[in-house]
C-alpha positions as CSV (number, residue, x, y, z in Angstrom):
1,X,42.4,-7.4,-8.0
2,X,42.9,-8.4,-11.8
3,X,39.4,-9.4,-13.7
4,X,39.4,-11.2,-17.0
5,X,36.1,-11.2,-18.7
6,X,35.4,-14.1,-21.4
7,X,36.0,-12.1,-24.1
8,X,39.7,-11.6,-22.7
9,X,40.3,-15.5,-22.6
10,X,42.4,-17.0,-25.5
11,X,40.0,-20.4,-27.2
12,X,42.0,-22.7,-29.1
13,X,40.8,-25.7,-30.6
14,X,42.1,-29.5,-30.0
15,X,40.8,-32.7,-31.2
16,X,38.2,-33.5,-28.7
17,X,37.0,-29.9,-29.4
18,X,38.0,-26.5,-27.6
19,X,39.4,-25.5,-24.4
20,X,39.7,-21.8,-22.5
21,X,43.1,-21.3,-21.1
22,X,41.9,-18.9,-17.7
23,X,45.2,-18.7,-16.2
24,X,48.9,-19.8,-16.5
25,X,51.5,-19.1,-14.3
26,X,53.9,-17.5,-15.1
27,X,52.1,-15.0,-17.1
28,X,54.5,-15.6,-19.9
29,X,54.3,-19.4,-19.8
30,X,53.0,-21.1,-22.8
31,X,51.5,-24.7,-22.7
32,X,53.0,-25.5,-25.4
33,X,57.0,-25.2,-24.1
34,X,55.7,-26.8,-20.9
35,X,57.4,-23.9,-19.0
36,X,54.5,-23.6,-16.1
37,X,54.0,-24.2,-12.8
38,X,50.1,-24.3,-13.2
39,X,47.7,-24.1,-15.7
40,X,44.0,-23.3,-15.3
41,X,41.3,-23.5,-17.9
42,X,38.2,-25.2,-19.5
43,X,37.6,-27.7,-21.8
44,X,34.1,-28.2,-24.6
45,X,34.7,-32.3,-25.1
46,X,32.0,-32.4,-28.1
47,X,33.1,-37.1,-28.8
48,X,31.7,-39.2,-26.9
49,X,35.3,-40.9,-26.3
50,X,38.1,-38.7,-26.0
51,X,42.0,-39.0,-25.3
52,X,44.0,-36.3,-23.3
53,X,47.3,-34.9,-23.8
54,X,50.2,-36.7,-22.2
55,X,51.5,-34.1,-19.3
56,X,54.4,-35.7,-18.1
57,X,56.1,-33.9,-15.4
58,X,52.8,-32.4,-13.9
59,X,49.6,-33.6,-12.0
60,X,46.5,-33.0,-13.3
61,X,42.6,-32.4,-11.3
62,X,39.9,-32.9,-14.0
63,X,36.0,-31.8,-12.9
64,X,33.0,-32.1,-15.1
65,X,31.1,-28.6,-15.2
66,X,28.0,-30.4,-16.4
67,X,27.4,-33.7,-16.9
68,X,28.6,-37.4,-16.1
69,X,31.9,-39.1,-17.5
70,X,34.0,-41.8,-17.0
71,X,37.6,-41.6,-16.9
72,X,39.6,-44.4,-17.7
73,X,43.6,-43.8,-16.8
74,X,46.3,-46.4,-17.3
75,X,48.2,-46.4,-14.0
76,X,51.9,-48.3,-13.5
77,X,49.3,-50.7,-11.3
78,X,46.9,-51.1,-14.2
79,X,43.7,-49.4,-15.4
80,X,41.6,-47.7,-13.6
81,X,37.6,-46.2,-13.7
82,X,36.6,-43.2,-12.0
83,X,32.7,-41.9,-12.6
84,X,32.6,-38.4,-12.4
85,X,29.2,-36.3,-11.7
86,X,28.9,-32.5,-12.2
87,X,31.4,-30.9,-9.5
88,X,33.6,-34.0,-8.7
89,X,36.9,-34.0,-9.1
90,X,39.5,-36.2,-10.0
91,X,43.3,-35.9,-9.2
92,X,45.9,-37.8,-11.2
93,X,49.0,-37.9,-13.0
94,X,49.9,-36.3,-15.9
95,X,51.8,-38.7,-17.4
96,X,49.3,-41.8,-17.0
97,X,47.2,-42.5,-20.5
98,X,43.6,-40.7,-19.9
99,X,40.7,-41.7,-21.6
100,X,37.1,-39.9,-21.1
101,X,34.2,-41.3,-21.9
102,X,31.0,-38.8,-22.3
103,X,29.9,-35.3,-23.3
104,X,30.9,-32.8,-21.3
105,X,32.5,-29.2,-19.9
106,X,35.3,-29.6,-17.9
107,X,37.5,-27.3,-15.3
108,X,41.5,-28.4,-15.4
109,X,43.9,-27.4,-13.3
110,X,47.3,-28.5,-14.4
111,X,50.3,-28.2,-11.7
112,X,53.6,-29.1,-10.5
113,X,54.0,-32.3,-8.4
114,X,55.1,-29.6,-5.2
115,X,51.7,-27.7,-5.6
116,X,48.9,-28.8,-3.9
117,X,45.6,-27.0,-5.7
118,X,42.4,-26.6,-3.0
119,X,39.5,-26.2,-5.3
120,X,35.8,-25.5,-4.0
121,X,32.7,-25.2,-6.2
122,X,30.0,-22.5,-4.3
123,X,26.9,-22.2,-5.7
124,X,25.1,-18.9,-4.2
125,X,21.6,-17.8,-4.4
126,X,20.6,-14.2,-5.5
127,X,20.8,-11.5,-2.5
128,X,23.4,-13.7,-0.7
129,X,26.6,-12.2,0.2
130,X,29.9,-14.3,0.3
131,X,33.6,-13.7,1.6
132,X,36.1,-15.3,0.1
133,X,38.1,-16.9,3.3
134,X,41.4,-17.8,0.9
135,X,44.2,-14.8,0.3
136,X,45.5,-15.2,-3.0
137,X,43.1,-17.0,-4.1
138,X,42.0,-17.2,-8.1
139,X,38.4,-17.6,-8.9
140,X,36.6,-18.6,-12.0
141,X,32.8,-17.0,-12.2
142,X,31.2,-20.3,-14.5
143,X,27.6,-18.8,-13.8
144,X,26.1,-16.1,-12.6
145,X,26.5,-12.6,-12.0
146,X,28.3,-11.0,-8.8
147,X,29.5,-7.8,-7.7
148,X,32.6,-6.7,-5.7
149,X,33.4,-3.5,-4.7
150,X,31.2,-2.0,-6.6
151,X,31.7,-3.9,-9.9
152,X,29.5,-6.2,-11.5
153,X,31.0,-9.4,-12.9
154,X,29.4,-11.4,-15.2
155,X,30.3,-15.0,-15.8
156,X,32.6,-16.1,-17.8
157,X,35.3,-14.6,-15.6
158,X,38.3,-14.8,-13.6
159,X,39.5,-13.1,-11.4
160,X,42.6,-12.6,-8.8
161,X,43.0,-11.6,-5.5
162,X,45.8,-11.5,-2.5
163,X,42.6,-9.9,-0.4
164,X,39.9,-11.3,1.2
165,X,36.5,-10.1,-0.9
166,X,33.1,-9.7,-0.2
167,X,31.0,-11.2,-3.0
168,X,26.9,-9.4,-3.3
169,X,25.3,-12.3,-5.5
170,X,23.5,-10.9,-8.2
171,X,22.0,-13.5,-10.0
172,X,22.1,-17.4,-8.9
173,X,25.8,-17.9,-9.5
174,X,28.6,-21.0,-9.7
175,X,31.4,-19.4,-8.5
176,X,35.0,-21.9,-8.3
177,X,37.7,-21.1,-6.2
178,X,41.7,-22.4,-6.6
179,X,44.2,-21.8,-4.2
180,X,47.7,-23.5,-4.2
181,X,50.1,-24.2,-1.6
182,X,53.7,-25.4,-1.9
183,X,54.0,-28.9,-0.3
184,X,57.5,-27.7,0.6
């Protein structure tokens, strides 16, 4: 198992505000060259409107950690409005213009058209325990506090695993889960 705590994660800043890269894949994959397979990471949106980066090549899953927003994309069959609450997700292609509307923190997972992304949000009350039913699964720790094998993890972290884990909840936590399969 590989842990990343926040203070491991790389910020950078963009014109809607600042987003957390959590994972690429390959390790040595920059977004920049567009040389990934998938990309995982978090977004501040601080404007009201804001326009996302054209991603051409990829699909995209966009969901709101906190509060409402609308997204408006430009599909080949015209424009189209999806309200997003805390936890929803949207799926859609990279290419098409993207337009959100609202305030917000956002989780992104950006992949290859053969990658298929499951993505569940668990939100887990204190002296719970939970097992993690995916192998090789990733998961992001938004809130919270849990310990594994021993180790306390506090959020903001991720963390990987090809083993099913047992999860003591420590404090009331948000923990999100991403698994991909290969569609071929």
């Amino acid at each position: 198992m590989k842990i990343l705590s926040e203070k491991d994660l790389v910020v950078t800043k963009w014109s809607g505000g600042e987003t957390t890269q959590l994972a690429i894949s390959p390790e040595n994959a920059t977004l920049q060259d567009r040389n990934f397979e998938w990309r995982i990471s978090s977004a501040k949106v601080d404007l009201e409107t804001s326009d996302f980066s054209d991603f051409s090549g990829y699909k995209r899953v966009i969901m709101p950690l906190d509060n409402d927003v609308v997204l408006t994309h430009d599909t080949p069959s015209g424009r189209l409005n999806v309200l997003l609450s805390a936890f929803e997700q949207n799926i859609f292609d990279g290419a098409w213009k993207t337009t959100s509307k609202g305030i917000m923190t956002d989780f992104n997972v950006i992949f290859k058209p053969h990658l298929c992304p499951k993505i569940q949000v668990n939100t887990l009350k204190v002296n719970e325990s939970y097992t993690n039913s995916n192998h090789e699964s990733i998961f992001f720790l938004y809130k919270g506090e849990v310990e594994i094998e021993g180790k306390a993890i506090h959020a903001k972290a991720i963390f990987f695993t090809h083993n099913i884990l047992k999860f003591n909840i420590l404090k009331e936590s948000t923990l999100i889960s991403v698994k991909f399969m290969d569609r071929n």
